[in-house]
DONU-124525 format. One record per residue (C-alpha): x, y, z; residue in one letter; residue number from 1. Coordinates in Angstrom, 1 decimal, decimal comma. Example, Ala and Ser with C-alpha at 12.3 -4.5 7.8 and 13.67 -1.06 7.14 Angstrom:
! residues 2
c1  c2  c3  code  pos
12,3  -4,5  7,8  A  1 .
13,7  -1,1  7,1  S  2 .
END
This chain:
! residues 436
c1  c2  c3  code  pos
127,8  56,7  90,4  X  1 .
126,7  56,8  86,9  X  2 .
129,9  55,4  85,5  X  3 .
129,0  52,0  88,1  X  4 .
125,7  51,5  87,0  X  5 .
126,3  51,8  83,3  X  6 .
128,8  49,1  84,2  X  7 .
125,9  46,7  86,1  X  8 .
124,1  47,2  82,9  X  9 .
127,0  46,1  80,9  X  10 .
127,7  43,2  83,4  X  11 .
123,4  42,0  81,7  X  12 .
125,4  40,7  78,8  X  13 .
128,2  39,9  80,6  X  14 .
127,6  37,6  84,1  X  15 .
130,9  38,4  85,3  X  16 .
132,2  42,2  86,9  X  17 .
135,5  42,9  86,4  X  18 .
135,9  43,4  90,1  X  19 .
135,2  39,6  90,2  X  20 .
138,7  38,4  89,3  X  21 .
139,7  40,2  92,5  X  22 .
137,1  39,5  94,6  X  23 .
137,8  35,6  94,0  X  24 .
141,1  35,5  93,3  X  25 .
142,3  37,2  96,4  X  26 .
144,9  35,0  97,5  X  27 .
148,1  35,7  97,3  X  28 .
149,6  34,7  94,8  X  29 .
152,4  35,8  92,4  X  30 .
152,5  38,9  94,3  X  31 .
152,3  37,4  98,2  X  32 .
156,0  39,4  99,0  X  33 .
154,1  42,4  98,4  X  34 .
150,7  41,9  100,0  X  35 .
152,2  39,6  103,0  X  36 .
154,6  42,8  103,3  X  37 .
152,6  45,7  102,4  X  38 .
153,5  49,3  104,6  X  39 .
152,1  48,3  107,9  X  40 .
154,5  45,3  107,7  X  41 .
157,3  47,4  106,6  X  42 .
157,0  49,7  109,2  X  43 .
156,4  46,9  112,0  X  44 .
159,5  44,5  111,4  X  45 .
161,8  47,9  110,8  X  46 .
160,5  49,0  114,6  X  47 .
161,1  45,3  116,0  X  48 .
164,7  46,0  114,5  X  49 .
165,2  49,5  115,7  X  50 .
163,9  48,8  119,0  X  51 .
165,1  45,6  119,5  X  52 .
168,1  44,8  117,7  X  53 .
168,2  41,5  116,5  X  54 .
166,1  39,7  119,0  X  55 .
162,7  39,0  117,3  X  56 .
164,5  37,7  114,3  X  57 .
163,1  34,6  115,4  X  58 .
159,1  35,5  114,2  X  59 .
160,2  35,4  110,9  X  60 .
161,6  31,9  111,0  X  61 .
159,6  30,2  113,5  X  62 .
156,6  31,6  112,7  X  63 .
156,9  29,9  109,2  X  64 .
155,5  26,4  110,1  X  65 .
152,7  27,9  111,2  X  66 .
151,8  30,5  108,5  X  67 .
151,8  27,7  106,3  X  68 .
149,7  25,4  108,5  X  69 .
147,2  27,6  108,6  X  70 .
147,1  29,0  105,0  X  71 .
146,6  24,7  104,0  X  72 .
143,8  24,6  106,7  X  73 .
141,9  27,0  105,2  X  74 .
142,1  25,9  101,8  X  75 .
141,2  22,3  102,5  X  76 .
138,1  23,6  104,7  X  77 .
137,4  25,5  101,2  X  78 .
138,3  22,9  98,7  X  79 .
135,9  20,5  100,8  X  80 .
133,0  22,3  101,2  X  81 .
132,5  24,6  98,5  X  82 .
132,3  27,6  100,8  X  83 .
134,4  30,4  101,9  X  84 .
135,6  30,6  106,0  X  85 .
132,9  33,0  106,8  X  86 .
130,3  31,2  105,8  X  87 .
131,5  28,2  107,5  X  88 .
131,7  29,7  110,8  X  89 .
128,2  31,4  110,2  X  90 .
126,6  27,5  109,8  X  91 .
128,5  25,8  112,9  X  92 .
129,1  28,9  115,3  X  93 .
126,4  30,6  117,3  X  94 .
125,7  33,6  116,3  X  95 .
127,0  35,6  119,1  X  96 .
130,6  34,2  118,0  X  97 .
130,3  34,7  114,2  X  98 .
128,9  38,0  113,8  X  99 .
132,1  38,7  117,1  X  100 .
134,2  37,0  114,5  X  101 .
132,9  38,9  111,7  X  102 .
133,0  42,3  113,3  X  103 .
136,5  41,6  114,5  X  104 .
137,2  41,2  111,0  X  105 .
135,9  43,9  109,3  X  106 .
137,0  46,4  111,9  X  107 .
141,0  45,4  112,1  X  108 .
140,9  45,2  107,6  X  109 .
139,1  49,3  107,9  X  110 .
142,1  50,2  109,8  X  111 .
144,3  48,8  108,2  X  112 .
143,2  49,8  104,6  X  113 .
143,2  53,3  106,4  X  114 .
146,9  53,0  107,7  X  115 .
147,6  51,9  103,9  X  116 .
146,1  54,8  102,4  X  117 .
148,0  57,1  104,5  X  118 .
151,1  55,3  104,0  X  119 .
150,6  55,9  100,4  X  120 .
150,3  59,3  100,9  X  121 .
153,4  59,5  102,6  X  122 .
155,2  57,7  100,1  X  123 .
154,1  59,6  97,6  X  124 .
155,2  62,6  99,6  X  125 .
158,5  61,0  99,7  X  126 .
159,2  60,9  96,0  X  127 .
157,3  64,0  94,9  X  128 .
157,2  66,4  97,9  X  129 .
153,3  68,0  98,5  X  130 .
150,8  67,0  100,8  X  131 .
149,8  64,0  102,2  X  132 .
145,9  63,9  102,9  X  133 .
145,9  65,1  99,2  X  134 .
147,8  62,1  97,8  X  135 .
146,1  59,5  100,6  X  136 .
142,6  61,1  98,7  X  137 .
143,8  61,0  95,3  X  138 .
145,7  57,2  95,5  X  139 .
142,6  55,7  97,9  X  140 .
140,4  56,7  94,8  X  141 .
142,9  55,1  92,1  X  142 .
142,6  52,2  93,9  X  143 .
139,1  51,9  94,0  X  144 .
138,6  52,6  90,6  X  145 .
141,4  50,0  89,5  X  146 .
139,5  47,5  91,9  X  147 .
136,0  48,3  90,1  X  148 .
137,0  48,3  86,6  X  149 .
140,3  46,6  85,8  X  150 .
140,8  43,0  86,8  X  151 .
143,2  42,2  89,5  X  152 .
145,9  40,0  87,6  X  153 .
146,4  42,6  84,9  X  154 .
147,2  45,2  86,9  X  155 .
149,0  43,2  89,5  X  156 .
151,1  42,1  87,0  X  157 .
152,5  45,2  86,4  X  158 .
152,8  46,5  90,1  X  159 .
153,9  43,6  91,2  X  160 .
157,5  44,8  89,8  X  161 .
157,6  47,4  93,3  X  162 .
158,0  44,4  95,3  X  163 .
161,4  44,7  94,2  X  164 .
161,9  47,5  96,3  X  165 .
161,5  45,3  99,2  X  166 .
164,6  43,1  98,4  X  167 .
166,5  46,2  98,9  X  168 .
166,3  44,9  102,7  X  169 .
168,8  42,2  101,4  X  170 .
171,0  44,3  99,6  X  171 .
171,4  46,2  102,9  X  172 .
172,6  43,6  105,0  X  173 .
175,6  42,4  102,4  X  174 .
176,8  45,8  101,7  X  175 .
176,6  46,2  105,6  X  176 .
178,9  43,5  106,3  X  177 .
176,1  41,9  108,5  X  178 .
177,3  39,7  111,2  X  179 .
175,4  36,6  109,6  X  180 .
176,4  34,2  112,4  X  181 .
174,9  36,6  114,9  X  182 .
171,7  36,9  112,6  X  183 .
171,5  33,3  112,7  X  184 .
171,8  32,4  116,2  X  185 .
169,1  35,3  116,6  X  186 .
167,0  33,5  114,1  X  187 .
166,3  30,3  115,6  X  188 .
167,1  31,4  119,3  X  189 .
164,4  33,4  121,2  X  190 .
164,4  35,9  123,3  X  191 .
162,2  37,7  125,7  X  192 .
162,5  40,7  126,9  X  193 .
159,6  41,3  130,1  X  194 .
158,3  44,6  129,0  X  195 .
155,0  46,2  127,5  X  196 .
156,8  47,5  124,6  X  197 .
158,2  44,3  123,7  X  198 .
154,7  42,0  124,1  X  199 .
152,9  44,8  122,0  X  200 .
155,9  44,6  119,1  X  201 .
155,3  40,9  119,2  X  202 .
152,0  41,1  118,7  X  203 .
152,4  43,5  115,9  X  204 .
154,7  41,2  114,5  X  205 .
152,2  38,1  114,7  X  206 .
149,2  40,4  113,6  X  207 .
151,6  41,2  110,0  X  208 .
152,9  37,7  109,8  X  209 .
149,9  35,1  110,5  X  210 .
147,1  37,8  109,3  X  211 .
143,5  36,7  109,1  X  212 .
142,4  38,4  105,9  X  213 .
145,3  36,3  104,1  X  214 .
143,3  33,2  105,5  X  215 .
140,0  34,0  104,2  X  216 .
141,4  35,2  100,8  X  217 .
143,0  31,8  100,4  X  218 .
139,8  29,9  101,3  X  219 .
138,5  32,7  98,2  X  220 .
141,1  31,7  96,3  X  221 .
140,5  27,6  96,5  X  222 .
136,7  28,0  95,7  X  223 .
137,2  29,8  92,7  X  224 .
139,9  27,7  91,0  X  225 .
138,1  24,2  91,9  X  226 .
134,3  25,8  90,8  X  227 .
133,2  24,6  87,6  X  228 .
133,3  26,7  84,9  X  229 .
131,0  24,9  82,0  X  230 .
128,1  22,5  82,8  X  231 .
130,1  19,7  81,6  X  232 .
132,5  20,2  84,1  X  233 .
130,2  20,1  86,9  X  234 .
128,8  16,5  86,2  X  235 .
132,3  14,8  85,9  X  236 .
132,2  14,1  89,4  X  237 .
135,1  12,1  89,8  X  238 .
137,2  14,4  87,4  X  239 .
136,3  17,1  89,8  X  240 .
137,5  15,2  92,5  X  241 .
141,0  15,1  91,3  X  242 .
141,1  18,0  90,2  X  243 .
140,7  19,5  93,7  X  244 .
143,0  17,4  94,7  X  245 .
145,4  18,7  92,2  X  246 .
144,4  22,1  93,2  X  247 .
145,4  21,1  96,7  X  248 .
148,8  19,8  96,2  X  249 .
149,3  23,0  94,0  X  250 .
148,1  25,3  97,0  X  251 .
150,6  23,5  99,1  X  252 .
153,6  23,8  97,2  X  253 .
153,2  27,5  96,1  X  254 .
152,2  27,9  100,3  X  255 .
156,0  27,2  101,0  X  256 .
157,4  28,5  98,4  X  257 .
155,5  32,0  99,0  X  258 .
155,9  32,2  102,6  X  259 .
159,6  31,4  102,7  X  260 .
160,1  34,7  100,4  X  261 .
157,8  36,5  102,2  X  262 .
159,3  35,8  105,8  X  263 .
163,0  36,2  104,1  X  264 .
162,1  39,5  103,3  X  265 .
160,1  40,3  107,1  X  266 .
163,6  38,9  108,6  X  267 .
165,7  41,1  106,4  X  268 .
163,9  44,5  107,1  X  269 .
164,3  43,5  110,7  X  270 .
167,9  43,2  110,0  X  271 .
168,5  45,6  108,4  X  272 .
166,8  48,1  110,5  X  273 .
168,9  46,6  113,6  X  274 .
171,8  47,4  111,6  X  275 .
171,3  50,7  110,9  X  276 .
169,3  52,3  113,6  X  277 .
169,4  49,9  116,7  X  278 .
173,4  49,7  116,5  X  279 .
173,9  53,1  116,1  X  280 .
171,3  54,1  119,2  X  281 .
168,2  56,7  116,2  X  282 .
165,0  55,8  116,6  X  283 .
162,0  55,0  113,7  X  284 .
159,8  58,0  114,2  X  285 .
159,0  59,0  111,1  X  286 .
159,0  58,1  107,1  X  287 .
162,3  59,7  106,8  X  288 .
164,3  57,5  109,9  X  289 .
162,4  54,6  108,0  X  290 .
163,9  56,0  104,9  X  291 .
167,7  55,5  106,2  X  292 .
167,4  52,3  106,9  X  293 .
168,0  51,7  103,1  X  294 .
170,6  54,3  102,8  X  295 .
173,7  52,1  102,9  X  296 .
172,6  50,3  99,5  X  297 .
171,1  53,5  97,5  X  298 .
172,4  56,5  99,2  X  299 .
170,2  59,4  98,3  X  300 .
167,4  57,6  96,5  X  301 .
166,5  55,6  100,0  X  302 .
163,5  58,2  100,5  X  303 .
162,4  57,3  96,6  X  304 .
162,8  54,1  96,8  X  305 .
160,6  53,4  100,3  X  306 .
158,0  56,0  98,5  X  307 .
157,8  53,3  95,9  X  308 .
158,2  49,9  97,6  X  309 .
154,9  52,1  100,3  X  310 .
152,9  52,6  97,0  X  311 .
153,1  49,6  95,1  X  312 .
152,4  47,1  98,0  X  313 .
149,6  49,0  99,4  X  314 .
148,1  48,9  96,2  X  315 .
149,0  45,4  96,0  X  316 .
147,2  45,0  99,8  X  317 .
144,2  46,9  99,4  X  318 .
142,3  44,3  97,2  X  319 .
142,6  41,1  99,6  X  320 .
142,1  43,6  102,5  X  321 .
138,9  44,7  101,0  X  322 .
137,8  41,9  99,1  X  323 .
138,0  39,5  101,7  X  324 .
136,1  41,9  104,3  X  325 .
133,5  42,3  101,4  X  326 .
133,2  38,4  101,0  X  327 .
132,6  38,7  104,8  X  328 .
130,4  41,1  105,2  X  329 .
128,2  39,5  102,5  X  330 .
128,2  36,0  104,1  X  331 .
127,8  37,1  107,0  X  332 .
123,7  37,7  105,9  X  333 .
123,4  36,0  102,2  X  334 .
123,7  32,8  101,4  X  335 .
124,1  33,3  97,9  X  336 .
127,2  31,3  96,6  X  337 .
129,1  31,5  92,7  X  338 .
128,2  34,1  90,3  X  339 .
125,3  35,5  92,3  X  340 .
127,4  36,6  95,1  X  341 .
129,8  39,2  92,9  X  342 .
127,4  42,3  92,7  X  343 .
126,9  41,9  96,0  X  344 .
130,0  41,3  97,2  X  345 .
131,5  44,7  94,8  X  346 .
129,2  46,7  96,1  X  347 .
130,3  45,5  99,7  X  348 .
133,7  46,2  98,7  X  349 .
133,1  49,6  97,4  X  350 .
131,7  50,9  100,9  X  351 .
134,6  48,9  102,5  X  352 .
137,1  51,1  100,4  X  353 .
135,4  54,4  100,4  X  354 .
135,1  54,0  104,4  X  355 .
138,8  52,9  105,0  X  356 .
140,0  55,6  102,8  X  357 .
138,0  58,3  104,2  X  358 .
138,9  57,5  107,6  X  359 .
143,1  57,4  105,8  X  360 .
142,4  61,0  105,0  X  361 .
140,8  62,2  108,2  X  362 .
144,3  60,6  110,1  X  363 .
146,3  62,3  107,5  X  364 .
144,4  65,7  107,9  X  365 .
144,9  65,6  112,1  X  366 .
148,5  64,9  111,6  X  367 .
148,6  61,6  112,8  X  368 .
152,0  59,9  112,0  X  369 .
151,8  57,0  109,9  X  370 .
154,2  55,1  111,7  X  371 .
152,3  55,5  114,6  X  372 .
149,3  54,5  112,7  X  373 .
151,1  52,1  110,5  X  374 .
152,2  50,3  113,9  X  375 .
149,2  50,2  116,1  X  376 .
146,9  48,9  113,1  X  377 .
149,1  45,6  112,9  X  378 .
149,0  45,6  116,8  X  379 .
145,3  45,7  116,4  X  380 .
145,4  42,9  114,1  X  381 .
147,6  40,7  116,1  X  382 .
145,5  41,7  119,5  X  383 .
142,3  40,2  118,2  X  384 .
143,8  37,5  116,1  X  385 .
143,4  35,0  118,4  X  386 .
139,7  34,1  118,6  X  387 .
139,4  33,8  114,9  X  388 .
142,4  31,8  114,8  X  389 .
140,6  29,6  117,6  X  390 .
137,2  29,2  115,4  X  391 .
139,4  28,2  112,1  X  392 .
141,3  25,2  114,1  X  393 .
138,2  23,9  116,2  X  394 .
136,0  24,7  112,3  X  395 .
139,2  22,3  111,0  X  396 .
138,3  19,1  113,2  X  397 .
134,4  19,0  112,7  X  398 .
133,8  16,0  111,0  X  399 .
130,2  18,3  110,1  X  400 .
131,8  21,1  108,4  X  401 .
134,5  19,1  106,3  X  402 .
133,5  15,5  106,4  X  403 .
136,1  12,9  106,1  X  404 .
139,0  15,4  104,9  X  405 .
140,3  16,7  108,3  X  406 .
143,0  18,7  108,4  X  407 .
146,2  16,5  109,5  X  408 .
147,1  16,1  113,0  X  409 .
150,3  18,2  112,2  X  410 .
148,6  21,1  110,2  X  411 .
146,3  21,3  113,4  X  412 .
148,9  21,0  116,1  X  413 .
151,0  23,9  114,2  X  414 .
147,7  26,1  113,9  X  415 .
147,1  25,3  118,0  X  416 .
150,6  26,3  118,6  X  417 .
150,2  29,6  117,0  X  418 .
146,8  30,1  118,4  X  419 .
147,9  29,6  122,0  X  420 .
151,3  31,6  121,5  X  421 .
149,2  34,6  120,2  X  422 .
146,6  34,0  123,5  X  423 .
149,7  34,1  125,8  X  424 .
151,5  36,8  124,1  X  425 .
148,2  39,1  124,8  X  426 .
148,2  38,0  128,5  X  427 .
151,8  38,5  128,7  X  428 .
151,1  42,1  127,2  X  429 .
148,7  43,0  129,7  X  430 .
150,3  41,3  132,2  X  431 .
153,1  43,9  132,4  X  432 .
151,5  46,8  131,8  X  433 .
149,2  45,7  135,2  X  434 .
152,5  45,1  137,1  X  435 .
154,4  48,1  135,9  X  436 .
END
């Protein structure tokens, strides 16, 4: 720990930590493909596709209204009160409900940093060789130490570049000969299937698609670029005013743009699995079956090229996932806002990381399979979705929390469509499994 607190005494000179830049700017971004799609994704919309063919193409496109919905929602709760979701909730929830809320949170992002840091391992496995729980150790602890010491955006930039991988999903489809019209009906058509398996996929697919921690990093996001950042600024009142309005139309523009590559790539990987696996009757039970889904396209680099595409998105994911359970964790008892909260909220992070990645390598070390692991921590997250969902929307129309800038009657009927779709999906879930 020497090497942190030489850099808290540096930070005396110096009011900002370099781990600030990623614990505010943890919204998606430049890079949203990657962290909207990071392993547990990848491994969720391949199963949907080798389980169930084509028919829960439509998540990917109908889900879309929604996702973007609720992304604006929280970033006009942010831009108009200066404060992050969490401690919204915390000033007009009770306190049974936030600290719920909060714990929800913080346990479904451990997981899935965990699942992340034993899908690195495995990808690392897969263009190496050697052994997992050693590379889950030794890539949990680069990522930590990138998070502490070099800001986000620089090093973002240059991962950023294994999102690439993930349009390999596309490639496999055309060389495939997909049958596009089939693709589309299946798109915009749904289709149930009343089973267990396929209400726990579904949720899985809702938890990696409409995903809390993308909501509170967006809220993150919109404080920090509409803050001040000289005196001056501060006391041009109305300046400021536009300018978070600006900010605003901004957010909404790179919000569509974002999502729709985000969900292209969710529906292609679903695709693509259906192609390869579904339609020729394998299963996805291990890195290696999700491996061959890209073989068509790159042969025998598939393994290589998954090892990469699992790498560079987890370490793409990781800093939202733990900043934004840090910036919860701290809210949730310290009402310190700007500057003051980024020690704080670092140090948060820190124990965050070092307790998601130890709990990556215990998995790895009892043999746990990461798709297994990979899967049920974005059913997790799609399981217990729904309350927080339920606080953002009601948080949204509370004339208290954001004054006169209430979300629109179409952001909020979107967000209350997803919200109840997730609640009935759950039901459904249980539903069967009570009748089977």
């Amino acid at each position: 720990m020497s090497a942190i607190h030489e850099h808290e005494r540096g930070t005396e000179a110096h009011d900002e930590l370099p781990a600030h830049s990623w614990a505010a700017h943890i919204g998606p971004g430049l890079v949203s493909t990657a962290t909207d799609n990071d392993p547990s994704g990848v491994v969720t919309y391949s199963l949907a596709g080798a389980q169930f063919g084509y028919d829960m193409l439509w998540t990917c496109l109908l889900s879309y209204p929604s996702m973007v919905a609720f992304q604006l929602v929280a970033a006009r709760i942010a831009a108009q009160t200066g404060k992050g979701l969490t401690v919204n909730m915390r000033e007009h929830y009770s306190r049974l409900l936030f600290y719920l809320a909060v714990m929800r949170f913080l346990i479904a992002n451990i997981v899935n940093i965990a699942a992340d840091v034993v899908a690195m391992g495995v990808g690392a496995q897969l263009v190496w060789h050697g052994s997992v729980p050693l590379y889950a150790a030794a890539f949990g602890m680069l990522s930590m130490a990138l998070q502490w010491f070099v800001p986000y955006a620089r090093y973002a930039s240059v991962l950023k570049w294994s999102a690439a991988c993930l349009f390999a999903y596309v490639g496999v489809a055309v060389v495939s000969h997909a049958p596009w019209q089939t693709l589309a009906f299946h798109a915009v058509v749904p289709r149930f299937t009343w089973s267990v398996d396929y209400f726990t996929m579904l949720l899985a697919v809702l938890g990696t698609t409409i995903s809390p921690y993308l909501l509170f990093s967006q809220a993150e996001q919109q404080i920090e670029e509409q803050r001040p950042h000289s005196p001056s600024q501060s006391r041009m009142g109305h300046a400021a005013c536009d300018t978070g309005n600006a900010q605003l139309r901004k957010v909404r523009r790179d919000t569509l743009l974002r999502t729709v590559l985000s969900n292209a790539v969710g529906l292609f990987i679903m695709a693509a699995a259906a192609m390869t696996l579904h339609s020729t009757g394998h299963s996805l039970n291990n890195a290696y079956d999700a491996a061959s889904v890209l073989r068509p396209l790159v042969d025998g680099y598939a393994s290589q090229v998954v090892g990469v595409a699992f790498i560079g998105t987890a370490l793409l994911a990781l800093p939202p996932l733990a900043g934004s359970a840090a910036n919860a964790a701290v809210s949730a008892r310290d009402q310190q806002v700007g500057k003051q909260r980024n020690r704080p909220v670092a140090w948060a992070l820190l124990g965050v990381m070092v307790l998601g990645t130890t709990i990556g390598v215990a998995l790895a070390l009892a043999h746990v399979e990461p798709i297994r692991a990979l899967y049920w921590s974005a059913v997790l997250n799609g399981s217990t979705a729904t309350p927080v969902m339920v606080m953002l929307v009601l948080l949204s129309m509370k004339r208290s929390a954001i004054g006169d800038l209430s979300a629109h009657w179409s952001l909020r009927a979107l967000c209350w469509l997803a919200t109840v779709f997730a609640g009935v999906a759950l039901v459904a879930r249980f539903a069967c499994e009570w009748l089977s």
